[in-house]
C-alpha positions in Angstrom: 0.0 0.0 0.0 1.3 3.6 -1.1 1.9 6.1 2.4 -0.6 8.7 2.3 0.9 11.8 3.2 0.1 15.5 3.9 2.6 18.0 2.8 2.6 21.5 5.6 4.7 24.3 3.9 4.9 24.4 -0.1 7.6 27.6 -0.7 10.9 26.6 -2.5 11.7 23.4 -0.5 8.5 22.5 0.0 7.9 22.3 -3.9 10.6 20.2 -4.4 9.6 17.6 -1.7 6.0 17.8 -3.3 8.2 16.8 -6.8 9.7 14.2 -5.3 6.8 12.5 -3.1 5.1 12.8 -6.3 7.0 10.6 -8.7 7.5 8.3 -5.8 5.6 5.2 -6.1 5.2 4.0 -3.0 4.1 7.1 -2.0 0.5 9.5 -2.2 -0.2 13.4 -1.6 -3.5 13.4 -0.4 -2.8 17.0 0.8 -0.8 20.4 0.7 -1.6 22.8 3.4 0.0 26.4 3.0 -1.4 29.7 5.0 -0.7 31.6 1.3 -3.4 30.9 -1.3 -1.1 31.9 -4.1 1.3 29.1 -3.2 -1.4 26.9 -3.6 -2.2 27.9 -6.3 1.3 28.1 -8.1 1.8 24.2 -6.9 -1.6 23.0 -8.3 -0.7 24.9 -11.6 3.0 23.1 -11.5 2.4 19.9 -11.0 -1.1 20.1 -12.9 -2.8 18.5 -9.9 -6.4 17.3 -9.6 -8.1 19.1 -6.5 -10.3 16.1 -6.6 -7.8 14.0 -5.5 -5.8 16.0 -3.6 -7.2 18.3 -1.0 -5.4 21.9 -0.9 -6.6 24.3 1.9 -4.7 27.1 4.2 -5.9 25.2 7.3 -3.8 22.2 8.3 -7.3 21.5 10.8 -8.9 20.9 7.5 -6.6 17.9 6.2 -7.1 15.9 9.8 -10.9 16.4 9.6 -11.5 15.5 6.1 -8.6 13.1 4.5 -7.4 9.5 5.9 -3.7 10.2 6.3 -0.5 8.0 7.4 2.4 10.7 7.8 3.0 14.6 7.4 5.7 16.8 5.7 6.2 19.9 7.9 8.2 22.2 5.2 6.9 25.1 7.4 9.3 28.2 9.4 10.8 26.6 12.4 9.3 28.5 15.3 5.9 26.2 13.8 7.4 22.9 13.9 6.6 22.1 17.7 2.8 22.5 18.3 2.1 21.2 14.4 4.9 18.3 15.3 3.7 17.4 18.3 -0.1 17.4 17.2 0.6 15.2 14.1 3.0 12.8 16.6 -0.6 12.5 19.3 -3.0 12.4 16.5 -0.6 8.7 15.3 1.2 10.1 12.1 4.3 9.6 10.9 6.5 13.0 10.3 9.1 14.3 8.2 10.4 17.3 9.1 12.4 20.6 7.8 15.6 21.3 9.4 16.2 22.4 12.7 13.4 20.2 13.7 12.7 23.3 16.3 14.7 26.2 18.0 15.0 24.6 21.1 16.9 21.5 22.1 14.1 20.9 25.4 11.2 20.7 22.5 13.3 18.7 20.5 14.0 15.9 22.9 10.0 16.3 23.7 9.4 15.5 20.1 11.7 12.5 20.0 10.4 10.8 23.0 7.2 11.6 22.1 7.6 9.5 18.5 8.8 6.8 20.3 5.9 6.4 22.7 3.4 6.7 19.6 5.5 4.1 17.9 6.2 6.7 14.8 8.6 7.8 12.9 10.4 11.4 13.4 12.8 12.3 10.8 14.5 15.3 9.7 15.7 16.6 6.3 19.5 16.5 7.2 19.9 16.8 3.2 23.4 16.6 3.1 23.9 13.6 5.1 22.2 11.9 1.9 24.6 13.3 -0.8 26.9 10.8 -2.1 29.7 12.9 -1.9 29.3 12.8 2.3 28.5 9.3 2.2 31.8 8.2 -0.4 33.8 11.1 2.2 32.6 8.9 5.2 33.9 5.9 3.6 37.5 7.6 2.8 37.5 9.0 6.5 37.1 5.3 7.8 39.5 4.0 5.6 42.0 6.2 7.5 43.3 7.6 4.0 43.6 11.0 5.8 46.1 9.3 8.5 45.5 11.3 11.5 42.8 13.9 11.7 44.0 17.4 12.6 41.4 19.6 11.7 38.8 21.2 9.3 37.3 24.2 7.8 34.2 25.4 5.8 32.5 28.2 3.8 28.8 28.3 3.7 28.4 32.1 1.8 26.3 33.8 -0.6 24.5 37.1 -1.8 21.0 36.2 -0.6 18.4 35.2 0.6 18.5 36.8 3.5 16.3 35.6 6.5 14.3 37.6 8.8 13.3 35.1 11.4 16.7 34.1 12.1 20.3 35.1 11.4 22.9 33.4 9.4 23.9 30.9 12.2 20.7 29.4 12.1 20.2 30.0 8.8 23.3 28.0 7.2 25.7 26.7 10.1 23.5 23.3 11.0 24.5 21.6 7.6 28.1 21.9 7.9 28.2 20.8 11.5 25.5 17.7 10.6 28.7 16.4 7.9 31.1 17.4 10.1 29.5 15.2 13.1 28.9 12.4 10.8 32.2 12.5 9.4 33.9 12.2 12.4 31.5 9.7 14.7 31.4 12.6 17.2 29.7 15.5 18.6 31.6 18.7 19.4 32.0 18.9 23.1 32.7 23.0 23.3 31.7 25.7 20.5 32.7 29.1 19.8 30.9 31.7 17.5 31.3 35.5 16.4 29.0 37.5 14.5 28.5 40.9 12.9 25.2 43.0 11.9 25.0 45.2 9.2 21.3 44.5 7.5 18.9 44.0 10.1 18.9 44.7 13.9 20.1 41.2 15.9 19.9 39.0 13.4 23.9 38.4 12.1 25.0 38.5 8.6 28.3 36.7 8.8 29.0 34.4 11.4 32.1 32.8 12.1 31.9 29.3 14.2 34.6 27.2 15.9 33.8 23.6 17.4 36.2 21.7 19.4 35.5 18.0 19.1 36.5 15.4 22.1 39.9 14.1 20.3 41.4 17.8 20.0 39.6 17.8 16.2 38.9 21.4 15.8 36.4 23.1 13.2 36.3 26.6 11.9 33.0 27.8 9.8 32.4 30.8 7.7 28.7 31.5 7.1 27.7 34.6 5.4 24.2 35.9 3.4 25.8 39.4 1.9 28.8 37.6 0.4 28.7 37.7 -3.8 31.7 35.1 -3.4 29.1 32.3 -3.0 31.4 29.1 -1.7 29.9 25.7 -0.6 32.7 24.0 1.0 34.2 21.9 3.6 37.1 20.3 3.6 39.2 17.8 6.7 43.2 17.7 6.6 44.8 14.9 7.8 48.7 13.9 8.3 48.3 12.0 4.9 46.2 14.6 2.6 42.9 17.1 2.5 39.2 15.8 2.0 37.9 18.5 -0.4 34.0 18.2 -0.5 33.3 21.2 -3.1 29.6 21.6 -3.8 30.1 24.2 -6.2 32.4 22.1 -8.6 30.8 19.7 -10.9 33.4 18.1 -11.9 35.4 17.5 -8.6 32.8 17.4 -6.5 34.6 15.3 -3.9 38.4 15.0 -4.1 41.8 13.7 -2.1 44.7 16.0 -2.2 47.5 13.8 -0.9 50.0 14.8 0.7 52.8 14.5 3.5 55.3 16.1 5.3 58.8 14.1 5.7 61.7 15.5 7.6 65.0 15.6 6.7 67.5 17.1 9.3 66.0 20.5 10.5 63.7 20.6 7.0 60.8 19.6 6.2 59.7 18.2 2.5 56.6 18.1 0.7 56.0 14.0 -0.2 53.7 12.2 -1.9 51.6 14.6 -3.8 48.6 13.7 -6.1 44.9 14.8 -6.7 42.4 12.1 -6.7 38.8 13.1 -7.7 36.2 10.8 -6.2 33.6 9.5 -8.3 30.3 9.9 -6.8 26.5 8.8 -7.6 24.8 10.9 -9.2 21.4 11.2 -7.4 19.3 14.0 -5.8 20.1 13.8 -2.0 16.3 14.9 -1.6 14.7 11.9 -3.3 17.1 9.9 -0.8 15.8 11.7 1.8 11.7 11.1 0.3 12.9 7.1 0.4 14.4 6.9 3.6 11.7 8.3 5.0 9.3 5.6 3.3 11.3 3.0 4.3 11.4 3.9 7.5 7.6 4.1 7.7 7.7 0.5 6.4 10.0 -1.2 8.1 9.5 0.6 11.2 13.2 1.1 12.1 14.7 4.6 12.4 17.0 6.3 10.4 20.0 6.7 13.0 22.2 9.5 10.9 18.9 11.6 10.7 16.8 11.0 13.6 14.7 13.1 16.2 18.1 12.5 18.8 20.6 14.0 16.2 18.7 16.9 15.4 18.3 17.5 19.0 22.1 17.1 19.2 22.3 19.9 16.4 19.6 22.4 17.8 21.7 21.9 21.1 24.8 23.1 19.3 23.5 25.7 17.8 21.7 26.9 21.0 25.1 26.9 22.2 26.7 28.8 19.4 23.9 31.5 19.9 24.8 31.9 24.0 28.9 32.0 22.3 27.9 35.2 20.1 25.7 36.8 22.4 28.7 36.6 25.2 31.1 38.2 22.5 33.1 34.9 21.2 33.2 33.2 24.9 33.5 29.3 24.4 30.8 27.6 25.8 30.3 24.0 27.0 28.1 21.7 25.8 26.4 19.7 28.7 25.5 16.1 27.9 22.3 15.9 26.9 20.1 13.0 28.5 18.9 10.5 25.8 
């Protein structure tokens, strides 16, 4: 039988989950819910769809009195997630969720024990922990081609669009910390952040992030939304060579720049030199995420790289990030959090 879901939320991403949950076969919109009529309306025109079979309305309330439904797509602003979340999770439907699943690490965990009482599945859209290139990274990272891990660095910038509900921490930082955890197995244990204003009153336009990770790994992030140098990438450096995962290359998406220092008396000398590019699957992360999600439903196991407790995890770091800035740069510590 084909999952019968409710999409919540159909701006940009929410039009490209709609794509995908359309052409899935094992899946059925039954209906979109959006508080703007003229999103409704440019998604029926879109996707050509048949208000007879799908129900479109700008009251969520709607869909749970009038359609039989199995799970929910909640592709709506963060500071919504919890009550629609939690409503969905006591009312016995499955949920897939936008990222940060909400803006506070208490609500999250709420959530997350909540699904589990219900017996139903809570995942997040983590995208990038289903892009190949992470997945073939994790892979080389295991392998221990890098040798021994010293540290890492990021780039997250571009000229718009700029958020008004939250600042570019919030906005961009969670995806490169999500590949950064999954690369290295490990949560940061203290974070550092500094920000600066220039568009809008509190909200920060470039952001720069530090997390120190339990082994001495350290981290640095650049975020930025008024940057016309748009960058989208992260790389590790190891004793043995660099992990390069560079978004914005289509060609050498994911590469290994080898590489080694050897000593010689008081000098030291480049060794071992050589550019591997990574070949990669070429797939849309977002169907991934659309199958997984399925799957999950069906099988009734959890997807442990994008469950309720990682993005709790991530909403906890960035809570912490947020107390770093607002304390000018001071490094906080992040307490365990009871799972």
């Amino acid at each position: 039988m084909k999952t019968r879901l409710a999409i919540l939320g159909v701006g940009r991403w929410g039009t490209h989950l709609v794509r995908n949950f359309l052409a899935h076969p094992d899946a059925e919109i039954v209906a979109i819910a959006d508080s703007l009529p003229a999103n409704l309306t440019a998604i029926k025109t879109k996707f050509s769809l048949d208000e007879q079979s799908i129900l479109l309305t700008t009251d969520w309330q709607t869909i749970k009195k009038q359609v039989n439904l199995d799970a929910i797509v909640v592709v709506t602003p963060a500071s919504t997630h919890y009550p629609l979340i939690k409503e969905a999770l006591q009312s016995g439907y499955h949920v897939l969720a936008e990222k940060p699943l909400t803006l506070d690490p208490v609500e999250c965990l709420e959530l997350t024990r909540l699904a589990q009482q219900q017996q139903r599945q809570l995942m997040i859209d983590h995208t990038y922990l289903f892009h190949s290139a992470v997945n073939q990274g994790q892979s080389i990272i295991k392998a221990g081609k890098l040798g021994e891990l010293r540290y890492g660095y990021a780039s997250r910038t571009h000229l718009g669009p700029v958020r008004q509900d939250v600042d570019a921490l919030w906005d961009l930082a969670i995806h490169d910390i999500a590949i950064f955890n999954h690369w290295l197995g490990q949560y940061p244990e203290k974070v550092q952040a500094e920000g600066q204003v220039w568009l809008q009153k509190n909200l920060a336009d470039v952001v720069w992030v530090t997390l120190f990770y339990p082994n001495g790994f350290q981290a640095k992030i650049h975020l930025c939304w008024c940057n016309p140098d748009k960058q989208r990438k992260l790389c590790i450096v190891g004793s043995q060579g660099t992990l390069i995962f560079d978004e914005m290359s289509t060609d050498e998406t994911l590469t290994l720049q080898k590489g080694y220092l050897e000593t010689q008396g008081e000098k030291f000398l480049p060794q071992g030199q050589a550019k591997e590019v990574i070949k990669i699957a070429k797939a849309e992360p977002l169907k991934e995420v659309c199958d997984h999600f399925l799957r999950s439903i069906e099988t009734n196991n959890t997807c442990e790289f994008s469950s309720g407790f990682v993005a709790t995890k991530l909403v906890q770091i960035l809570t912490c990030l947020s107390i770093s800035m607002e304390r000018q740069g001071e490094v906080i510590d992040i307490p365990p959090q009871a799972f």
